[in-house]
N, CA, C and O atoms as CSV, one atom per row, in Angstrom:
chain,resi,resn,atom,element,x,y,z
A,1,UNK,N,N,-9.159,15.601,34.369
A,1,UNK,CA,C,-8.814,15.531,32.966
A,1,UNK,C,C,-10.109,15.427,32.148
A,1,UNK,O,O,-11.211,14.957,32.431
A,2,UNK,N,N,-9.653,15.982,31.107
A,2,UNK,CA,C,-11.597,16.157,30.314
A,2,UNK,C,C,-10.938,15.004,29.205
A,2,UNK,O,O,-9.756,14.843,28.900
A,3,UNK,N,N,-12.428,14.109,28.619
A,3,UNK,CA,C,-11.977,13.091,28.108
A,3,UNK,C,C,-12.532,13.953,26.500
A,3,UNK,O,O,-13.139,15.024,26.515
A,4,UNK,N,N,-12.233,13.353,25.484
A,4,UNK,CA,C,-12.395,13.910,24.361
A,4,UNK,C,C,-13.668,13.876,23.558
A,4,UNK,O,O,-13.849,14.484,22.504
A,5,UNK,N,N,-14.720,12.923,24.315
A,5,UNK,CA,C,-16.088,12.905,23.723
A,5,UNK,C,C,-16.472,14.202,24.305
A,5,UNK,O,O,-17.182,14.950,23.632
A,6,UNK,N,N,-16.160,14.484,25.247
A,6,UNK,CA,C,-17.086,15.463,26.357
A,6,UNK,C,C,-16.436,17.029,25.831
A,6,UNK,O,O,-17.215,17.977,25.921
A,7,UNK,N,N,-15.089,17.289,25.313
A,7,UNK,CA,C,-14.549,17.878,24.813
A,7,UNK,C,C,-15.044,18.932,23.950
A,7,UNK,O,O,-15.255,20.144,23.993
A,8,UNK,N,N,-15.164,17.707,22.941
A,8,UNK,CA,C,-15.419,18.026,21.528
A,8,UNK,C,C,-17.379,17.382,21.190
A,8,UNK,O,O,-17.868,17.447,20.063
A,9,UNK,N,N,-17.802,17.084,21.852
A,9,UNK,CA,C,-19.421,16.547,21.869
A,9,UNK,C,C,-19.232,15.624,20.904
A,9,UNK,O,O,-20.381,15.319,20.584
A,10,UNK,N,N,-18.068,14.637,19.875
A,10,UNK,CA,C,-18.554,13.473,19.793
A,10,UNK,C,C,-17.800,12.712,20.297
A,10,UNK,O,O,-16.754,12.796,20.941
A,11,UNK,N,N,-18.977,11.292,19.640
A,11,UNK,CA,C,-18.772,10.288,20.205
A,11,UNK,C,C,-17.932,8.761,19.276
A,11,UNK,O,O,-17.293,8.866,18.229
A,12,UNK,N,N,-18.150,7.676,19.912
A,12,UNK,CA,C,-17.469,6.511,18.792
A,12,UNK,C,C,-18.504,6.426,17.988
A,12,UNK,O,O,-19.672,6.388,18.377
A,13,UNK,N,N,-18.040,6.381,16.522
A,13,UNK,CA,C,-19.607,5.801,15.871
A,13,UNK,C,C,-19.623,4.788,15.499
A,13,UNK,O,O,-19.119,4.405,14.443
A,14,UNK,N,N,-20.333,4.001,16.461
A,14,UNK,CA,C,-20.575,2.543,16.441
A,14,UNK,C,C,-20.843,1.437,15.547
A,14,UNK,O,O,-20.429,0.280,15.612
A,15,UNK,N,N,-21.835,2.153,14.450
A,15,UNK,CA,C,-22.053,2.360,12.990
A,15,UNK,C,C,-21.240,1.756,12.171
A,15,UNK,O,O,-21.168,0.583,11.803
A,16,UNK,N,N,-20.439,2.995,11.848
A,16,UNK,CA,C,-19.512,2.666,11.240
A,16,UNK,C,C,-18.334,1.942,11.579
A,16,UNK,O,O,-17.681,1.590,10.597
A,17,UNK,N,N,-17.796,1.564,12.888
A,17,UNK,CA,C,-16.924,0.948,13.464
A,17,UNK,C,C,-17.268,-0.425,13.021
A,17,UNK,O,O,-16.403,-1.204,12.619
A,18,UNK,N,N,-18.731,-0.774,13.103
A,18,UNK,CA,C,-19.156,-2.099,12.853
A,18,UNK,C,C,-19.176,-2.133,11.332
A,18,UNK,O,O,-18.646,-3.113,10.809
A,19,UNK,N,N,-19.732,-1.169,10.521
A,19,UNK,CA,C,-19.220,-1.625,9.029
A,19,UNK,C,C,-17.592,-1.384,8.396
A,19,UNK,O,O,-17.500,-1.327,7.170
A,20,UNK,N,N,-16.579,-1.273,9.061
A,20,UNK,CA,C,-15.558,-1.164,8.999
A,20,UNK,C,C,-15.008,-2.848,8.811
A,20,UNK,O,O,-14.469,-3.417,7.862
A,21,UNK,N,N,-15.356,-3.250,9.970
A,21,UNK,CA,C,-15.041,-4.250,10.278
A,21,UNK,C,C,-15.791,-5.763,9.484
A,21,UNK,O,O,-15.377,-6.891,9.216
A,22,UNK,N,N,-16.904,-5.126,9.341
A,22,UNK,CA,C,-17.755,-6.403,8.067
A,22,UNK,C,C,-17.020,-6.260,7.229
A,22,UNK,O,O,-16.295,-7.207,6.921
A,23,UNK,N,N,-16.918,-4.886,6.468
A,23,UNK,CA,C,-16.050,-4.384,5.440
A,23,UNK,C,C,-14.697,-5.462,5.571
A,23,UNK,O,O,-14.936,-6.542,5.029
A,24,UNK,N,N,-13.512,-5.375,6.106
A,24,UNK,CA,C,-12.098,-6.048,6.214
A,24,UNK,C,C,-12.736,-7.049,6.545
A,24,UNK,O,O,-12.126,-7.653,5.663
A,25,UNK,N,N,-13.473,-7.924,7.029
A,25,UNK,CA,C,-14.001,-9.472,7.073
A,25,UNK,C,C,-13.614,-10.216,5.390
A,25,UNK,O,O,-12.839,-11.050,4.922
A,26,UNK,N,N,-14.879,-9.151,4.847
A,26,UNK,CA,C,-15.454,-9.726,3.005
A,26,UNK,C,C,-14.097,-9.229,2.771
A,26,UNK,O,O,-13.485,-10.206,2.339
A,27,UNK,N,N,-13.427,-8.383,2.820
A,27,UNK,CA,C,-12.093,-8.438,1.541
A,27,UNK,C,C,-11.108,-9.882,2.372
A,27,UNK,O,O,-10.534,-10.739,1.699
A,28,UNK,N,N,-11.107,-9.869,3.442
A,28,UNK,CA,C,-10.379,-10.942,3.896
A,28,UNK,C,C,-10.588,-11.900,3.219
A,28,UNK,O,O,-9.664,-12.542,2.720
A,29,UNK,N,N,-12.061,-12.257,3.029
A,29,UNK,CA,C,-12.399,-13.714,2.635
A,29,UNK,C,C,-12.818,-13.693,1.393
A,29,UNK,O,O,-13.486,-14.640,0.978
A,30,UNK,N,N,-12.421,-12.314,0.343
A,30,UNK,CA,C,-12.082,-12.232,-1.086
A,30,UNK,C,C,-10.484,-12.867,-0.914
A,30,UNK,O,O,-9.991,-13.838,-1.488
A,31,UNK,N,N,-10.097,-12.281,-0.274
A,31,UNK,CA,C,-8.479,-12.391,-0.493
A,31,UNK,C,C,-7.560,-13.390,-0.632
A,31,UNK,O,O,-6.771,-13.600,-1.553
A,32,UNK,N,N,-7.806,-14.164,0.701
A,32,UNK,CA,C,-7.756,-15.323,1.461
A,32,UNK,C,C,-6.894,-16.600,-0.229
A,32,UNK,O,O,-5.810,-16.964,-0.685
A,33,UNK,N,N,-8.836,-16.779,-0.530
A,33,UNK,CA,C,-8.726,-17.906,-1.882
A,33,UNK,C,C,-7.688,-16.992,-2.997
A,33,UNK,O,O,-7.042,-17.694,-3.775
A,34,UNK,N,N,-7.583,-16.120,-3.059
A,34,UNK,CA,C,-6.824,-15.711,-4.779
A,34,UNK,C,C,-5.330,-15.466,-3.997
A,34,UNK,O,O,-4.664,-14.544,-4.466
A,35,UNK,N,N,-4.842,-16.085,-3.040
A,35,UNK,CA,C,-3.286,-15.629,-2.740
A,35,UNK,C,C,-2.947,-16.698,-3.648
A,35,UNK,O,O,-2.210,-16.243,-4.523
A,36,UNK,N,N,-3.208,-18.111,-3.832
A,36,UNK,CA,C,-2.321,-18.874,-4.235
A,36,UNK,C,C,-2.573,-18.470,-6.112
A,36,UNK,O,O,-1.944,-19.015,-7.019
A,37,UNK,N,N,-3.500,-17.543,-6.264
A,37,UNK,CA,C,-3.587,-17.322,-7.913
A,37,UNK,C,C,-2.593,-15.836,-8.060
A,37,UNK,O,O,-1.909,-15.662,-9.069
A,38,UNK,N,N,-2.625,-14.732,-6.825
A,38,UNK,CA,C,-1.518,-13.442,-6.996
A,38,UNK,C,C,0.073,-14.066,-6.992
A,38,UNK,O,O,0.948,-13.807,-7.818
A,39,UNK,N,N,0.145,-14.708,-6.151
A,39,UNK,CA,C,1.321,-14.945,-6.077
A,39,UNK,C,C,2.104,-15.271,-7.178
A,39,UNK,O,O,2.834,-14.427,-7.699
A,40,UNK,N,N,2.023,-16.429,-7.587
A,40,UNK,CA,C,2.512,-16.920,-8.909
A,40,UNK,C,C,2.253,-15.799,-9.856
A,40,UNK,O,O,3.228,-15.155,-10.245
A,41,UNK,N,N,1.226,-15.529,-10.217
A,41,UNK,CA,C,0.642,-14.131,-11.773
A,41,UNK,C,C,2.011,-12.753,-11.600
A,41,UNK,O,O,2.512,-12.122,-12.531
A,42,UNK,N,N,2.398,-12.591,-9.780
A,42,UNK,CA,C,2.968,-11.314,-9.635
A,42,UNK,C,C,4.685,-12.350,-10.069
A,42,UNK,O,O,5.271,-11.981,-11.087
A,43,UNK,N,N,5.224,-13.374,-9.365
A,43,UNK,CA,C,6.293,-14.074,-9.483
A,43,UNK,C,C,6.304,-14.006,-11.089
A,43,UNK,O,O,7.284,-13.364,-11.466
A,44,UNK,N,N,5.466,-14.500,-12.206
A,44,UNK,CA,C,5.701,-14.395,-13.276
A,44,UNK,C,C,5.778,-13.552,-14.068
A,44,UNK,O,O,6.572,-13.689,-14.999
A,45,UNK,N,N,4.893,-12.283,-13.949
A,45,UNK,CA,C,5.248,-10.971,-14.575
A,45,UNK,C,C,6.748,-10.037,-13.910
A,45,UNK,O,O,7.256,-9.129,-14.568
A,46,UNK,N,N,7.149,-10.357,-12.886
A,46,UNK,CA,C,8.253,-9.953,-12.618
A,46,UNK,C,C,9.356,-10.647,-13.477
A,46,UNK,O,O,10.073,-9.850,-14.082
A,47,UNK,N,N,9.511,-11.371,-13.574
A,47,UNK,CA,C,10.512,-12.941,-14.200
A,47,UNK,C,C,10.305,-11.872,-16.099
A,47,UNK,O,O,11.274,-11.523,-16.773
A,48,UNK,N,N,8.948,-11.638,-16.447
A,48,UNK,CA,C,8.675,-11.744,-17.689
A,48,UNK,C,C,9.154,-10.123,-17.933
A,48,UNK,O,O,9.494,-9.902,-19.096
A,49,UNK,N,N,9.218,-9.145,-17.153
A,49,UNK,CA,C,9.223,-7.814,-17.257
A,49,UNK,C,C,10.297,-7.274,-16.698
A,49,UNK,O,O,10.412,-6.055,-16.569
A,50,UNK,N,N,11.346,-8.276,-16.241
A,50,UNK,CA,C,12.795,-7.847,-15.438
A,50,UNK,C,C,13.797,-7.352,-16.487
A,50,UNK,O,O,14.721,-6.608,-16.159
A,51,UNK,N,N,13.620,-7.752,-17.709
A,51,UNK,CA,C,14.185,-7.430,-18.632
A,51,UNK,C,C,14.325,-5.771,-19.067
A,51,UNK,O,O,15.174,-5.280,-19.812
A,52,UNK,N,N,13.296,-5.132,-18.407
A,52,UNK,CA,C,13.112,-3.621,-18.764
A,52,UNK,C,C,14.173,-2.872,-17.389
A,52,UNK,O,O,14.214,-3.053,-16.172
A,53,UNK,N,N,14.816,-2.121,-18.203
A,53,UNK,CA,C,15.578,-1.204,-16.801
A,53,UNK,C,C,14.662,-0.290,-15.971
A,53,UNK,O,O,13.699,0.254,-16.512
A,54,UNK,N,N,14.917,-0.125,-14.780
A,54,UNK,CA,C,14.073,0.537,-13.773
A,54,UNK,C,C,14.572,1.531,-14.262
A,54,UNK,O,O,15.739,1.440,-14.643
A,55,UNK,N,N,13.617,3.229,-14.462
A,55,UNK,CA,C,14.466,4.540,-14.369
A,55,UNK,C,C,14.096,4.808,-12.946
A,55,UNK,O,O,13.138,4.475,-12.248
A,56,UNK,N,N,15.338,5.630,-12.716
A,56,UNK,CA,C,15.192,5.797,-11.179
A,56,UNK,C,C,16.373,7.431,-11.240
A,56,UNK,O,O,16.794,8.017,-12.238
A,57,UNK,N,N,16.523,7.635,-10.275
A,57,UNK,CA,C,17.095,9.343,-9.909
A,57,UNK,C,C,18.293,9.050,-10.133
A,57,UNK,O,O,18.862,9.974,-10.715
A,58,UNK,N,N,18.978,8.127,-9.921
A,58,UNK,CA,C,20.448,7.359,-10.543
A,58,UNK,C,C,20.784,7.584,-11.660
A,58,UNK,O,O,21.620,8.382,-12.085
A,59,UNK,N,N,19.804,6.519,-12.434
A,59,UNK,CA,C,20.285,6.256,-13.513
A,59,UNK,C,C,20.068,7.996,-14.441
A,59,UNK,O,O,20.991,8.349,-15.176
A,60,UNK,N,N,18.880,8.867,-14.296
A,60,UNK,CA,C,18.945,9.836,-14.542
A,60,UNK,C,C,20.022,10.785,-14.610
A,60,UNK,O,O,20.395,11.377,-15.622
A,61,UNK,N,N,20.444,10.871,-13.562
A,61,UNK,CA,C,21.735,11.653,-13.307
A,61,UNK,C,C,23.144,11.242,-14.324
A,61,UNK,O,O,23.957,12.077,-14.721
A,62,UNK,N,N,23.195,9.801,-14.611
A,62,UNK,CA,C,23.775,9.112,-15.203
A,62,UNK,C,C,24.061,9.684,-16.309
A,62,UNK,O,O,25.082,10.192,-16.772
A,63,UNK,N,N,22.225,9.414,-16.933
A,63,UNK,CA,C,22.662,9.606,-18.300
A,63,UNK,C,C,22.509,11.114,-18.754
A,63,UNK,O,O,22.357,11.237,-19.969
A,64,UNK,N,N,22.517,12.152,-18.103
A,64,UNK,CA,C,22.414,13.733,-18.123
A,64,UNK,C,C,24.003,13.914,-17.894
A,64,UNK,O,O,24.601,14.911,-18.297
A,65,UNK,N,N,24.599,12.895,-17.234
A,65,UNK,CA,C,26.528,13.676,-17.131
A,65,UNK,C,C,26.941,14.345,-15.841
A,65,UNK,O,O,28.114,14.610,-15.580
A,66,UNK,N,N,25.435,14.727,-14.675
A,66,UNK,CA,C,26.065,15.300,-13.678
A,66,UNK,C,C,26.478,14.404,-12.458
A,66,UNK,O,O,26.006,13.382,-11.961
A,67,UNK,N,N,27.755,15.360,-12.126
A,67,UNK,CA,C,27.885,14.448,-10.533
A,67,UNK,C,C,27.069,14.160,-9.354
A,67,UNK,O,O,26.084,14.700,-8.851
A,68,UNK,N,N,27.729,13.224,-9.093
A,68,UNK,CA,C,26.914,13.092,-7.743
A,68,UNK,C,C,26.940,14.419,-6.649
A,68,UNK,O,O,27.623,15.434,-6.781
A,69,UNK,N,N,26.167,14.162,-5.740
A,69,UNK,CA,C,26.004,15.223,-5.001
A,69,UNK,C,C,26.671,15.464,-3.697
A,69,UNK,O,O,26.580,14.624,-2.802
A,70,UNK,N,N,27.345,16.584,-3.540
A,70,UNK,CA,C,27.912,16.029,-1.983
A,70,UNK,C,C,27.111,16.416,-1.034
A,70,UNK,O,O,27.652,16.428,0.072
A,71,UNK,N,N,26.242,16.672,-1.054
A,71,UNK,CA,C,25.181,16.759,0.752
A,71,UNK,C,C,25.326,16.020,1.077
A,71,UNK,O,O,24.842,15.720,2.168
């Protein structure tokens, strides 16, 4: 069986595998501290903005008059 480095002539790039991973570290440990500040900000703009109707393919159809579909 031929393996796919040998294949295709590349290889893992190690490189970048390793700044991938620093990379998702720092947003982790951006993230981490501001859950207990998203949470609540997203809980309250939902609460504050529920008042607006969702448009959606429903309600469209709705208010245009056609039937539903039978497929």
């Amino acid at each position: 069986m031929t393996r796919v480095s040998e294949s295709t002539g590349y290889g893992p790039n190690t490189q970048m595998s390793l700044f991938g991973y620093i990379m998702a570290a720092v947003l982790v440990m951006i993230a981490l501290p501001l859950l207990p500040v998203i949470v609540p900000a997203y809980l309250i703009w939902r609460v504050f903005s529920a008042d607006k109707p969702e448009h959606s393919f429903e309600t469209w159809r709705k208010e245009r008059g056609r039937p539903p579909s039978s497929s």
